[in-house]
C-alpha positions in Angstrom: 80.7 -103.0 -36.1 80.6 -107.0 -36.2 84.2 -107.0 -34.2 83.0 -104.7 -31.6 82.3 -106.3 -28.3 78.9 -106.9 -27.1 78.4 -104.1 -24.5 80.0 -101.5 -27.0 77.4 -102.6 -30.0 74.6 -102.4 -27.4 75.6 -98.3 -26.0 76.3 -97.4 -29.6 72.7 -98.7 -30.5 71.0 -97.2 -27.4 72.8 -93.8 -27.9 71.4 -93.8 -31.7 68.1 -93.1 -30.3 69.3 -90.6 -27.7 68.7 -86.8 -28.4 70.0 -85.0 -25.5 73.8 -83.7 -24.8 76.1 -86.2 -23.6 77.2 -84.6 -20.0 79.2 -87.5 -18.2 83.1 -87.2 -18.9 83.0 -91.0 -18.0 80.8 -91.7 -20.7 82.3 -89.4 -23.5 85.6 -91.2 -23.0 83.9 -94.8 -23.0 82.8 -93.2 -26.8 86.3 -92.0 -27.7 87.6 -95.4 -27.3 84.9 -97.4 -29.2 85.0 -94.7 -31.7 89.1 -95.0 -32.5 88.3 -99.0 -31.8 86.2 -98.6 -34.8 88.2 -96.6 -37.2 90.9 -98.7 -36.5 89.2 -101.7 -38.3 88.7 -99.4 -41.5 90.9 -98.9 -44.3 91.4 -95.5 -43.8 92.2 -95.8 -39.8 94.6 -98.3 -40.2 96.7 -96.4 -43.2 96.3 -93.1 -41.2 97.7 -95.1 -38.3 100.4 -96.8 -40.1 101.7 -93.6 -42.3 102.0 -91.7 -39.1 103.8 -94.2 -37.4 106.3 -94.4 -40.9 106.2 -91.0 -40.7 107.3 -90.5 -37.4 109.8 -93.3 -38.0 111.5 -91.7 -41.4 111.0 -87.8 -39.6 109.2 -86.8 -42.0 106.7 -84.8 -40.1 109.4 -82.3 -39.3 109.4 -81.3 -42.9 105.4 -81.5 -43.2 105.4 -79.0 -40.4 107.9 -76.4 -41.2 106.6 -76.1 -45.0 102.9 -74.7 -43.4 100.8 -77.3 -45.5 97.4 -77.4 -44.5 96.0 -80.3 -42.3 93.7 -81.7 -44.9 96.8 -82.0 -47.2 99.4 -83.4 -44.1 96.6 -86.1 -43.7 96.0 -87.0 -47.4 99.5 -87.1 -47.4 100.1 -89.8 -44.3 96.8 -91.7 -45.2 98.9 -92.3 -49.0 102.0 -93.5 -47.0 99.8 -95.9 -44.8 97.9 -97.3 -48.0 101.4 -97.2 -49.8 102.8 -99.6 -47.0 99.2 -102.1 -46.4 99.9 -102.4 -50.1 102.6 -104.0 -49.8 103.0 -108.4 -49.2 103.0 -109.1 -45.4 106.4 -110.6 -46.3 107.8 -107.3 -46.8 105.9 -105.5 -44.0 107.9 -104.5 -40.7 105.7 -102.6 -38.6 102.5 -105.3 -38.4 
């Protein structure tokens, strides 16, 4: 949370002590995007991200999809690929 900017860390903070349902759609988007902002900077975010974009790249997904596997397994499965890759030496890295 130390990369967030400071308006973010402050409505995450202020919402911690809120109890009520969030109603605004305004507000509930804001969240979205602090929320991926913030998985992003994990381990597991970035991997996910980058074995869905390998993925993607090497069409694998088309065979994930037609063999029915379960969506726990499809995203064990990409998060693997993405730790596979950030593994790697940024020398032999192509994607970022």
């Amino acid at each position: 949370m130390e990369n967030l900017k400071p308006e973010a860390r402050a409505l995450i903070l202020a919402l911690r002590k809120w109890k009520n349902k969030i109603n605004s759609p305004t507000l509930k988007t804001i969240l979205e995007e602090i929320y991926v902002e913030i998985e992003l900077n994990t381990l597991k975010g970035k991997a996910l991200l980058y074995g869905v974009t390998i993925a993607l790249r090497d069409g694998i997904l088309q065979y994930l999809n037609t063999t029915q596997e379960t969506i726990n397994s499809l995203l064990k499965k990409l998060i693997c690929i993405g730790i596979s890759y950030l593994s790697n030496p940024p020398l032999y890295r192509h994607l970022g």
